[in-house]
C-alpha distance (Angstrom), angle and dihedral (degrees) to the residues before:
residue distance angle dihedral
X1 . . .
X2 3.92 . .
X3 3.95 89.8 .
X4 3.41 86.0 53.3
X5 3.60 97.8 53.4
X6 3.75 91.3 50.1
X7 3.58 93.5 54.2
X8 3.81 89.7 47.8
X9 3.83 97.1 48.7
X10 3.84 85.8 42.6
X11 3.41 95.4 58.7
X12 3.51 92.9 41.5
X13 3.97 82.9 57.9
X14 3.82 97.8 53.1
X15 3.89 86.5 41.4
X16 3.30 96.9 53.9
X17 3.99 97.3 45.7
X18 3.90 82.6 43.4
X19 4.14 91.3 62.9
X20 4.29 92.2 40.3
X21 3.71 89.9 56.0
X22 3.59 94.6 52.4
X23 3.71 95.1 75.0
X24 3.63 117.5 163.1
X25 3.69 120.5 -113.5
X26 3.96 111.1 -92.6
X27 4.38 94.5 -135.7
X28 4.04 79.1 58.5
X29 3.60 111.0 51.0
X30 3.82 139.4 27.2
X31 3.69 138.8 33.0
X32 3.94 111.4 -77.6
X33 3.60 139.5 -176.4
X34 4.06 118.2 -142.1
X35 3.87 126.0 -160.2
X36 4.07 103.0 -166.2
X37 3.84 143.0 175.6
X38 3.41 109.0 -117.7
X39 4.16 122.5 -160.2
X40 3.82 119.9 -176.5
X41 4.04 125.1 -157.9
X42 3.70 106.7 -161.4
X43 4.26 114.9 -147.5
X44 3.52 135.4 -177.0
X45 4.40 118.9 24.0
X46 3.91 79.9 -28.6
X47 4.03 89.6 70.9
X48 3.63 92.7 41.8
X49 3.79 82.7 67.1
X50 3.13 105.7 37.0
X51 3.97 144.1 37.8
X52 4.17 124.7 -154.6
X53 3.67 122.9 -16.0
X54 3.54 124.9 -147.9
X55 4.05 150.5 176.1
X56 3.52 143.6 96.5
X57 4.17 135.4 -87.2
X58 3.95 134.7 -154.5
X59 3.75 111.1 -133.2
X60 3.37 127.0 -159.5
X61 4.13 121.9 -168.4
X62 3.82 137.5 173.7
X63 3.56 139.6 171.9
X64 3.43 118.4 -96.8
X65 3.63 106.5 158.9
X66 4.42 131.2 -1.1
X67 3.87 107.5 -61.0
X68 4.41 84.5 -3.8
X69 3.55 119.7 120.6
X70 3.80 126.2 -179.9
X71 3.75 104.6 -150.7
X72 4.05 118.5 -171.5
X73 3.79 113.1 -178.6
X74 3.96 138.5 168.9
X75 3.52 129.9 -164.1
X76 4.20 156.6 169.5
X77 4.22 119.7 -112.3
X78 3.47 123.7 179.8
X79 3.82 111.0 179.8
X80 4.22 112.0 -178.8
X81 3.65 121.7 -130.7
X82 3.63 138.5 -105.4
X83 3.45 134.6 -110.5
X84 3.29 96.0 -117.3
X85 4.37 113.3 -178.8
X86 3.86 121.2 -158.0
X87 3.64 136.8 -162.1
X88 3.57 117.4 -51.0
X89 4.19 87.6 33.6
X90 3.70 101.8 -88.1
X91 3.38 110.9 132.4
X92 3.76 127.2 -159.3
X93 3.87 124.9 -161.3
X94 4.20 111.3 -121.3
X95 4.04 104.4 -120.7
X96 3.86 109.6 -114.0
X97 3.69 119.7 -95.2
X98 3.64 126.7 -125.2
X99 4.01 123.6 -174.3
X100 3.65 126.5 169.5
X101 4.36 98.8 -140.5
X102 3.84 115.9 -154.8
X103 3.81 114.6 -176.1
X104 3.65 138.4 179.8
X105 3.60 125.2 -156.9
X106 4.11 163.2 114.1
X107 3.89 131.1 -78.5
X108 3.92 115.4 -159.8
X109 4.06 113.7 -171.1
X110 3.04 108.6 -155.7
X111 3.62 100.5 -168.1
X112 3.76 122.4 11.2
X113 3.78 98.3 -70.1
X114 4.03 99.1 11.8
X115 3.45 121.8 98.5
X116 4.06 144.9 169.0
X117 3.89 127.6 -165.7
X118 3.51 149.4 144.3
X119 3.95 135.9 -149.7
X120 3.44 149.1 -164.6
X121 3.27 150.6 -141.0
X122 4.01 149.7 73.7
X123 3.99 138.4 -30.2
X124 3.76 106.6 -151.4
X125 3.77 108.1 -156.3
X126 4.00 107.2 -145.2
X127 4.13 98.0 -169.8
X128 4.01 119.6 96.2
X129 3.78 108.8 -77.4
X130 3.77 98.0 15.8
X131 3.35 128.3 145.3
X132 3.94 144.2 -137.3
X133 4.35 112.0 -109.8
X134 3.05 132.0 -162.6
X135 4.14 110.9 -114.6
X136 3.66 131.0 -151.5
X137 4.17 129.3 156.8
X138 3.70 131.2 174.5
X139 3.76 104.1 -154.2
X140 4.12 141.9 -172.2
X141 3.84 125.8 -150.5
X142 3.79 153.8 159.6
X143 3.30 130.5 -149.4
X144 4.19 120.6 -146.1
X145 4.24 110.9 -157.2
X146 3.67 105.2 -132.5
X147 3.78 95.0 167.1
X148 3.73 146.1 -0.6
X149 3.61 89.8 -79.1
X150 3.59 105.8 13.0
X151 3.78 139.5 77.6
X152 3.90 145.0 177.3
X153 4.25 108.8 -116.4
X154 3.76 112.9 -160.8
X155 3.55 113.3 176.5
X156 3.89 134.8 169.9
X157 4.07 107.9 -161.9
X158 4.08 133.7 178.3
X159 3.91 109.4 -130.9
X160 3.81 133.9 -175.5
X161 4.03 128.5 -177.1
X162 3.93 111.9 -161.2
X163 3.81 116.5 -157.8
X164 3.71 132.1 -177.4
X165 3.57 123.6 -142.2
X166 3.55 134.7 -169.8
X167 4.06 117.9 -130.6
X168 3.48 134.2 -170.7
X169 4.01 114.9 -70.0
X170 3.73 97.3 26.4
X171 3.64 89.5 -60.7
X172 4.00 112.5 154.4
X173 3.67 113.6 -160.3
X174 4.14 122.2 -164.9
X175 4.19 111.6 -139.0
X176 3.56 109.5 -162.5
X177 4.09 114.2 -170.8
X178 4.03 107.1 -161.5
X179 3.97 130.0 -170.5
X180 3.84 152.1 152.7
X181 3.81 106.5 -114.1
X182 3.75 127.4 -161.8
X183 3.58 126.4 -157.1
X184 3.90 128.0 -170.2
X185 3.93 112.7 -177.5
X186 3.33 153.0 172.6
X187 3.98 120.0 -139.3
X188 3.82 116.9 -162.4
X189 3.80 110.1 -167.4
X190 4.12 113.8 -126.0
């Protein structure tokens, strides 16, 4: 009877310690909160005006479905002006921009680290005259475990504000401010 006790709590031992070191992946399961780096490569008539942006972002994300994360995050840009020079060969430098981003959106992973989303949302502009745009970004990213409840996010995303402005004689003119971003993070689980 004693043997058999042993052999019972012994298993119960390895059994236990079994289950504990299965811990699931942190990028797969449980809310988390990220605090990221954030640096922004303007293209198009946006990089003509401007040079590198840069700043950082709070990210919250939560399970919602298997491998479906709904992600809502808000951040601070700054992205310094070009010299830009004008007829006559004065040039002028472009003020900086600074917009305060907040997003809503999904995270799929594809694999156990791998995943694709997009967001959206609004860039609030917080110079004199600036404007509200409308934000959207379809992004990639992997996420490194570093602890039990804590991981590394690097992601590379595609991102476009779209402004409307009003010109003389009714006119209505559409802005649109493109870049590459780059986000390095750190997630903490909650």
């Amino acid at each position: 009877m004693k043997k058999l006790f042993l052999l019972t709590a012994i298993a119960g031992i390895f059994a236990f310690s079994n289950v504990s070191a299965q811990t699931k992946d942190p990028a797969m399961s449980g809310s988390k909160l990220g605090i990221g780096a954030e640096f922004a490569f303007p293209t198009g008539n946006f990089g003509d005006a401007y040079k590198l942006g840069y700043g950082g972002t709070l990210q919250f994300q939560t399970p919602i479905a298997d491998k479906l994360n709904f992600t809502a995050s808000a951040g601070y840009l700054t992205f310094t002006g070009e010299d830009i020079a004008t007829v006559g060969g004065v040039t002028f430098k472009n003020a900086d921009l600074k917009v305060i981003p907040v997003k809503a959106g999904i995270n799929y992973f594809l694999a156990e680290n791998i995943y694709v989303g997009g967001e959206l949302g609004a860039a609030f502009g917080t110079g004199d005259n600036s404007k509200t745009s409308f934000a959207y970004t379809p992004h990639v990213g992997v996420e490194f475990p570093v602890s039990d409840k804590g991981s590394i996010d690097l992601s590379a995303r595609y991102e476009e504000w779209s402004t409307n402005y009003d010109g003389p004689g009714n006119t209505n003119y559409n802005f649109k401010s493109r870049f590459v971003g780059l986000r390095l993070a750190y997630n903490f689980g909650l």
